[in-house]
C-alpha positions as a Markdown table, in Angstrom:
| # | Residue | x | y | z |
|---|---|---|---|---|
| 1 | Unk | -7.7 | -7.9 | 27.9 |
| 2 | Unk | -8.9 | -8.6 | 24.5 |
| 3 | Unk | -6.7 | -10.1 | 21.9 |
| 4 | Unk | -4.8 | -8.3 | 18.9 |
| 5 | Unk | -3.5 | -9.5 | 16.5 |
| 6 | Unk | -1.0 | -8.1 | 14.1 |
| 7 | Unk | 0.5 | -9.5 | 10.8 |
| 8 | Unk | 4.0 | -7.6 | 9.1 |
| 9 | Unk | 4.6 | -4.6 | 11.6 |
| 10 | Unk | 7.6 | -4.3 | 12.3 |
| 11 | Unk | 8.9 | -4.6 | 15.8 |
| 12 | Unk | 9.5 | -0.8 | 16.9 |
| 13 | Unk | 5.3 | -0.2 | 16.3 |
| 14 | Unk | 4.8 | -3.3 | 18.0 |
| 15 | Unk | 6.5 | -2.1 | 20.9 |
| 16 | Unk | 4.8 | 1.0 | 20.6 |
| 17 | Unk | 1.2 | -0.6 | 20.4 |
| 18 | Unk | 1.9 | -2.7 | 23.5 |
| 19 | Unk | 3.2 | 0.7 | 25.3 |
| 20 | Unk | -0.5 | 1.9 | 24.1 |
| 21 | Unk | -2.9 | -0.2 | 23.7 |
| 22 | Unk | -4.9 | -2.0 | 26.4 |
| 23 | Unk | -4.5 | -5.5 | 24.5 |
| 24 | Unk | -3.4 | -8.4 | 24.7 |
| 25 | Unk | -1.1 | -8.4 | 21.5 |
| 26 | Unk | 0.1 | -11.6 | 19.4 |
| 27 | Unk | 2.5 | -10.4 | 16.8 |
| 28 | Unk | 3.7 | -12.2 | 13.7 |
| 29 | Unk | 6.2 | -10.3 | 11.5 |
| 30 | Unk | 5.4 | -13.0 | 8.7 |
| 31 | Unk | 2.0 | -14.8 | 7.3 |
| 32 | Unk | 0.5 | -17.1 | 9.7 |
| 33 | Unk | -1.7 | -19.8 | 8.9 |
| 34 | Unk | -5.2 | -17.9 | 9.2 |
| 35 | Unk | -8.5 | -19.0 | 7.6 |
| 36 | Unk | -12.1 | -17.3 | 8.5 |
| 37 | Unk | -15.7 | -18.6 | 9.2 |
| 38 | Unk | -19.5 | -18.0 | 10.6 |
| 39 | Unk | -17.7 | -14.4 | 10.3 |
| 40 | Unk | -14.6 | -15.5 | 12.9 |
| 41 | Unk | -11.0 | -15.4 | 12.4 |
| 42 | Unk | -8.7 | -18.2 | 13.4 |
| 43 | Unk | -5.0 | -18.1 | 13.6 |
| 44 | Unk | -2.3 | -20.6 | 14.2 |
| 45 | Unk | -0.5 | -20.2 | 17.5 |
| 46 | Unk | 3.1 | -18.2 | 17.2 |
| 47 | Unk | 4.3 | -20.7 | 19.2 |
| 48 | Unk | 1.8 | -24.1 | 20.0 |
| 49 | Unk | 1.8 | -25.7 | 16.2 |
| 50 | Unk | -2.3 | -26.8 | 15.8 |
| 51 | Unk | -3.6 | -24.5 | 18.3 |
| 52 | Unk | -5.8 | -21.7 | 16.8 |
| 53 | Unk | -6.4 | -18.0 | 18.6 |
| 54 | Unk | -9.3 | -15.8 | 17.7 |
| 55 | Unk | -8.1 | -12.4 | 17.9 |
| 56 | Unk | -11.1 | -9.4 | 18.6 |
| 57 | Unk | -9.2 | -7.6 | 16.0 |
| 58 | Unk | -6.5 | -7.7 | 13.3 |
| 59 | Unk | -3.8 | -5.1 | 12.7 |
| 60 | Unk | -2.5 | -6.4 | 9.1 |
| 61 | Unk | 0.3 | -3.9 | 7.9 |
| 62 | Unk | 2.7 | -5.3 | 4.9 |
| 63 | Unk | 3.1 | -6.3 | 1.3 |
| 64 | Unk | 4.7 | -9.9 | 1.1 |
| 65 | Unk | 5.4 | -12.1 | -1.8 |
| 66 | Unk | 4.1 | -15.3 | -0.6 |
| 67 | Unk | 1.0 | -16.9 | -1.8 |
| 68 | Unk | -0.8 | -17.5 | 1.0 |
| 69 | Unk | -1.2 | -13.6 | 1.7 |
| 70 | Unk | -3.8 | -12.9 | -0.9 |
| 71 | Unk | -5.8 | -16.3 | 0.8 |
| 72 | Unk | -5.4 | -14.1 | 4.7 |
| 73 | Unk | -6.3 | -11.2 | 3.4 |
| 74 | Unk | -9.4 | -12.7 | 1.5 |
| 75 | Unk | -10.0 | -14.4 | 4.8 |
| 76 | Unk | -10.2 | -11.3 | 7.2 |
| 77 | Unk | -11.8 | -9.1 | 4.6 |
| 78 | Unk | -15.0 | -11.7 | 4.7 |
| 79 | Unk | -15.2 | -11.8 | 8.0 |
| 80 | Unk | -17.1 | -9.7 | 10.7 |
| 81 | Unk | -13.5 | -9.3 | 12.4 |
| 82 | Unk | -12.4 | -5.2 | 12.5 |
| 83 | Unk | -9.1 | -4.7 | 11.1 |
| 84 | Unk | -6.3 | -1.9 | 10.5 |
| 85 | Unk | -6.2 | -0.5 | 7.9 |
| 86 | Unk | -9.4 | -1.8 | 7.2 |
| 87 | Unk | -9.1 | -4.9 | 4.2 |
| 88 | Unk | -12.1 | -4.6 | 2.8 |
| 89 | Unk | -10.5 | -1.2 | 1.5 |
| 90 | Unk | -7.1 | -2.0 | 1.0 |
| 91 | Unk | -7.6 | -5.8 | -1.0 |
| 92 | Unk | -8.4 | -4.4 | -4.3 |
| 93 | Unk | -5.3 | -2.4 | -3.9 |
| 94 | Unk | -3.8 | -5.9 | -4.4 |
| 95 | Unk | -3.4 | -6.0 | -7.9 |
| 96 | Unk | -1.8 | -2.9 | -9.8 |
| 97 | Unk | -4.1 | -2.6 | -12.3 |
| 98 | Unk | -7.3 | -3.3 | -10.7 |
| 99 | Unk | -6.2 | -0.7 | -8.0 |
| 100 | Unk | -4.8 | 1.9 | -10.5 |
| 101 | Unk | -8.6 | 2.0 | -12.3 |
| 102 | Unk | -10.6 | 2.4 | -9.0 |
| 103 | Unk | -8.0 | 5.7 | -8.1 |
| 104 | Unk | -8.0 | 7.1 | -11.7 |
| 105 | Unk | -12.3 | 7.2 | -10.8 |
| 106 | Unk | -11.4 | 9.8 | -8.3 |
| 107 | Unk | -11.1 | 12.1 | -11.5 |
| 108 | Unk | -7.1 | 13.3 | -10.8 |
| 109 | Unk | -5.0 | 14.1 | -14.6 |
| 110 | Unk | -4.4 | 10.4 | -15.9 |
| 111 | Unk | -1.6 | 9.1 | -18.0 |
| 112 | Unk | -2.9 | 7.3 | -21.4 |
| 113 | Unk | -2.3 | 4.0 | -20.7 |
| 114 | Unk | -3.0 | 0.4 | -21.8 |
| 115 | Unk | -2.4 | -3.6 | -20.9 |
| 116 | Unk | -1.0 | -6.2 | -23.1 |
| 117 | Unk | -1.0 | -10.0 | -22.6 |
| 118 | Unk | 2.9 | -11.8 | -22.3 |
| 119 | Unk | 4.4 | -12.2 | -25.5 |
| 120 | Unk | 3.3 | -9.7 | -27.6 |
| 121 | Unk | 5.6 | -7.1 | -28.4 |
| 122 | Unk | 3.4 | -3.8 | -29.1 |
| 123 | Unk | 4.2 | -0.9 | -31.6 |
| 124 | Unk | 4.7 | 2.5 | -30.7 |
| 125 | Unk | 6.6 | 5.7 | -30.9 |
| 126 | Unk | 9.2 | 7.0 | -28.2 |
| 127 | Unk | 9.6 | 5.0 | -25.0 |
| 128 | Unk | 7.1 | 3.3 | -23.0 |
| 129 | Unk | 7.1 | 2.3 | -19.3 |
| 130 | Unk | 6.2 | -1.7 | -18.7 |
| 131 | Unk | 5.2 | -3.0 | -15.5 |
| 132 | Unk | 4.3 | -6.3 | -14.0 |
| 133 | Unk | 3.6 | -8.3 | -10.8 |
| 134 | Unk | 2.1 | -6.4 | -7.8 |
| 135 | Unk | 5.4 | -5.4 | -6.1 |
| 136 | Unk | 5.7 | -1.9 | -5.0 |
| 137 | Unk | 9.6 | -1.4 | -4.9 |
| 138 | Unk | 10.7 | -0.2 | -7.9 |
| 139 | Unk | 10.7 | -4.1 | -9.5 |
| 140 | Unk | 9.3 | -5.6 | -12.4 |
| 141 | Unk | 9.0 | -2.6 | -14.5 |
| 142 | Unk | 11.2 | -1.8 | -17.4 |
| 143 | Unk | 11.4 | 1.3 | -20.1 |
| 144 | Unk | 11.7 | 0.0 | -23.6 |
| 145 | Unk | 11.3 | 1.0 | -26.9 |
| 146 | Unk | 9.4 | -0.4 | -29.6 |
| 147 | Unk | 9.5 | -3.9 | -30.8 |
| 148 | Unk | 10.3 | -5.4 | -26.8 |
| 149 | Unk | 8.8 | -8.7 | -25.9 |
| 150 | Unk | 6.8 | -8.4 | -23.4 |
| 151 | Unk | 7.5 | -10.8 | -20.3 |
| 152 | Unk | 4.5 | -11.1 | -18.5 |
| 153 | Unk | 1.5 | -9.4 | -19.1 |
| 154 | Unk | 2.1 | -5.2 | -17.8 |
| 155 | Unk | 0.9 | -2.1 | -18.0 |
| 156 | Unk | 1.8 | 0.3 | -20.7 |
| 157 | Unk | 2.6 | 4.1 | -20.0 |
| 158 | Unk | 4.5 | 6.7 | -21.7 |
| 159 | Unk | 8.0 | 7.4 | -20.1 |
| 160 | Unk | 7.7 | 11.7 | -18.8 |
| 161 | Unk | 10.5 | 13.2 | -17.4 |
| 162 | Unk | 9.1 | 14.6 | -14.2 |
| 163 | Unk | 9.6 | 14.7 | -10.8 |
| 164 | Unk | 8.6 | 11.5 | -8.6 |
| 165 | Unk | 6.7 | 13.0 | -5.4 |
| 166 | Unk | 4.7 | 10.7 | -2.5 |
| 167 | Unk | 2.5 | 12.1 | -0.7 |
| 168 | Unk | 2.5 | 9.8 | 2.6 |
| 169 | Unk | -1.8 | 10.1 | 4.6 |
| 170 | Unk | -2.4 | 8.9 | 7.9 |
| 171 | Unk | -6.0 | 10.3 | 8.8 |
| 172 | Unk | -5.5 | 14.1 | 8.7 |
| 173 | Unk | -2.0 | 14.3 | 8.5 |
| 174 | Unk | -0.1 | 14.7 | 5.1 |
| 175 | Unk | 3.4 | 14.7 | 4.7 |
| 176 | Unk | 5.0 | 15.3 | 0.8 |
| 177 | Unk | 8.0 | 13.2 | -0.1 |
| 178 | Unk | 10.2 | 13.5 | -3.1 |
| 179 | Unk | 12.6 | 11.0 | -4.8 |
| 180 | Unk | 15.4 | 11.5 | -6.4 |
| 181 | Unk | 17.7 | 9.2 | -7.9 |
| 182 | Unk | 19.9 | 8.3 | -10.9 |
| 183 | Unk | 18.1 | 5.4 | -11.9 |
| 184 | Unk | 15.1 | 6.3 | -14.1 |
| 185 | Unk | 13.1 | 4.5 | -11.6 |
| 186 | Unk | 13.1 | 7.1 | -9.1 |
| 187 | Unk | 12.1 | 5.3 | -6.2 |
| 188 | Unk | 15.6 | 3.2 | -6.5 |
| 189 | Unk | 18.5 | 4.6 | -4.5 |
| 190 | Unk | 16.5 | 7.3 | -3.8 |
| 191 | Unk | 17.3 | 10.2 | -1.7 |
| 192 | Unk | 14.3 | 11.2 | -0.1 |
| 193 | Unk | 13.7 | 14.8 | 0.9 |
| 194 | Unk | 10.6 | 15.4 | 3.0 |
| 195 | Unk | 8.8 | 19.0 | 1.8 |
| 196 | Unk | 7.7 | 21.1 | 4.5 |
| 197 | Unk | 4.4 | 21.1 | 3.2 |
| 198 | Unk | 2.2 | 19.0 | 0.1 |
| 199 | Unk | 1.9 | 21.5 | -2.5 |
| 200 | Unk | -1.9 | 22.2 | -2.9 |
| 201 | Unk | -2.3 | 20.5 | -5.8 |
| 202 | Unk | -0.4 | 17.5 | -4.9 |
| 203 | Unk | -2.4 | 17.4 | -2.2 |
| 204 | Unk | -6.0 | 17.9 | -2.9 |
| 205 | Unk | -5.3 | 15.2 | -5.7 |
| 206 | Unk | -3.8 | 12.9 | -2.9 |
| 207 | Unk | -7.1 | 13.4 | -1.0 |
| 208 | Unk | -9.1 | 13.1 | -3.5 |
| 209 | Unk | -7.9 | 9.6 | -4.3 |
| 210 | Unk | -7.9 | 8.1 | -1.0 |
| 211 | Unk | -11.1 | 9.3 | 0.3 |
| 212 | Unk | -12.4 | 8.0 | -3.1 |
| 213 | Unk | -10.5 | 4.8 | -2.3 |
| 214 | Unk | -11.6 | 4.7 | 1.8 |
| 215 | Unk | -8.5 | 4.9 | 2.5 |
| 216 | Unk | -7.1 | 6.3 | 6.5 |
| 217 | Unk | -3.1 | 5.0 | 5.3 |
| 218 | Unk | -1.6 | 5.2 | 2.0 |
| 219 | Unk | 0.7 | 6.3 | -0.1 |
| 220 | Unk | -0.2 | 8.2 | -3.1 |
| 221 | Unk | 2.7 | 8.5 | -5.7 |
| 222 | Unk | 2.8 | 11.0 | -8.5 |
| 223 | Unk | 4.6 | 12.2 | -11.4 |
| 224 | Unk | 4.8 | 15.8 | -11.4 |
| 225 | Unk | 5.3 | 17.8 | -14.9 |
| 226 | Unk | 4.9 | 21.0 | -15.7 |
| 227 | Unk | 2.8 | 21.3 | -12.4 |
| 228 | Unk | 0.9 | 18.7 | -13.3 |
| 229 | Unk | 0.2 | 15.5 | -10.8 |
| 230 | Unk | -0.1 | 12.5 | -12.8 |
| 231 | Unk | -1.1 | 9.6 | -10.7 |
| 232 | Unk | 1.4 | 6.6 | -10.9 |
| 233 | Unk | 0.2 | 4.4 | -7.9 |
| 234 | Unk | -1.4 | 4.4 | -4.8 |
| 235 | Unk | 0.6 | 2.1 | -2.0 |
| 236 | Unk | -1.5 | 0.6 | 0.5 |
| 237 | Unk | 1.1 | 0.2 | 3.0 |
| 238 | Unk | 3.4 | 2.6 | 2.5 |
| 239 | Unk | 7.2 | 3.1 | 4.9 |
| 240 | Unk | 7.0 | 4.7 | 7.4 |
| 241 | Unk | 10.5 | 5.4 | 8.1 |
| 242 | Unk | 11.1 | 8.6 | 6.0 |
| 243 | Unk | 8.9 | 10.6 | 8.2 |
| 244 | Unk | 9.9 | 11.0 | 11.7 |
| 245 | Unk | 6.5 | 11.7 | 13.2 |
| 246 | Unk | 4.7 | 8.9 | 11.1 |
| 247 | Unk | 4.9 | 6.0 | 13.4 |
| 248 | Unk | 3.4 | 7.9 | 15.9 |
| 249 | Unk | 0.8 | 9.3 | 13.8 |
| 250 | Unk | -0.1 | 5.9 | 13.0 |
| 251 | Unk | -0.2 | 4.4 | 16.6 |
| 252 | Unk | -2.7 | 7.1 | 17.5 |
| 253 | Unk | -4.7 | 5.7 | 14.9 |
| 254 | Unk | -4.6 | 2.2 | 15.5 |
| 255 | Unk | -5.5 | 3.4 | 19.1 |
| 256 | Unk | -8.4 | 5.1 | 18.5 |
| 257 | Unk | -9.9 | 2.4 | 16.5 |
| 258 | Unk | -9.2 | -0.5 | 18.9 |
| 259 | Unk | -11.0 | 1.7 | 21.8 |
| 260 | Unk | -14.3 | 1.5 | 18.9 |
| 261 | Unk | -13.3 | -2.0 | 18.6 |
| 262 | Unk | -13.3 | -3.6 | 22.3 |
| 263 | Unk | -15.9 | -0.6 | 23.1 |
């Protein structure tokens, strides 16, 4: 059987993909040493330090805060190597920014926005939003008032009382989460209450984003006012634990691309 590789799934969908798949699948729930060339992938052995596997195809599904993430995903993105989701979609989703601009060119109702560089402390009325880094967890944002000094350079929004909705893709399913919480940051001791259906608008602007993005998996989070979706952020990799029928939604995904893959 051909080899499979996947990077950051957790070990249930593992399981599932090896109940499945007809693979041969090498799992690593953390970054392995990988590098690509002439279009190949190599990987460092899970368990002979040295030894290198090409795998026919790469099942990459996590955010993680070490380094040498952005250089694997660079890797398997320039190579001729399929993967799922497919990098070369999901990279520029890598930094905040960069990924909010390409989803905002879908044409879905935009916040007014700006970016400002570390130290500057920028005037304005009311409250603003700030947010830094790349993490997708509710960290490294902070709601200020004028006059704060900026900590690293962030993103700029208006702070709108609204409610915080996700709606969650995988191919032609759509499920429509909602967060609520005490915290301002909604998405931070949530309670999650899964809709029985997107609300139309919701969801055509969800759609709208990710088939402008390419994008089979994601995670498309709004601020809903006045029945208005305001795009916050789209997730590459978003949980799949909130939605019972997800995971499998997702394995039947990763199936039928493997069978293109070794076809």
């Amino acid at each position: 059987m051909e080899l499979l590789v996947t990077i950051g799934l957790d070990a249930a969908l593992v399981t599932a993909l090896e109940q499945t798949l007809e693979a041969r699948i090498v799992a690593y729930p953390a970054i392995p040493r990988a590098f690509s060339i002439d279009g190949r992938v190599l990987i460092e052995s899970a368990r002979v330090a040295g030894r290198l596997i090409e795998p026919r195809g790469v099942l990459f599904y996590s955010y993680f805060d070490a380094p040498d993430a952005a250089i694997v995903r660079r890797a398997l993105a320039l190579s001729d190597v399929p993967t799922f989701p497919d990098v070369t979609r999901t990279i520029h989703l890598d930094d905040k920014a960069v990924g909010l601009v390409a989803a905002l060119e879908a044409g879905v109702p935009r916040l007014p926005r700006g970016y400002v560089p570390a130290g500057e402390i920028p005037s304005f009325a009311g409250e603003r939003v700030l947010k830094w880094g790349h993490r997708h967890c509710g960290e490294d944002k902070v709601r200020a008032a004028s006059g704060f000094v900026v900590p690293q350079p962030a993103l700029v929004e208006p702070f709108v009382e609204g409610t915080s909705e996700r709606v969650l893709l995988i191919g032609d399913h759509a499920w429509h989460l909602r967060y609520e919480s005490a915290d301002w940051r909604k998405n931070v001791g949530a309670t999650i209450t899964t809709l029985a259906a997107p609300e139309p608008a919701l969801l055509d602007a969800a759609r709208r984003v990710a088939t402008h993005l390419g994008l089979l998996v994601a995670g498309i989070d709004f601020l809903v006012r006045d029945g208005v979706p305001y795009l916050l952020e789209v997730n590459a990799y978003p949980g799949l634990d909130d939605v019972p029928d997800a995971p499998a939604a997702f394995v039947g995904h990763a199936e039928e691309w493997w069978r293109r893959v070794i076809s």
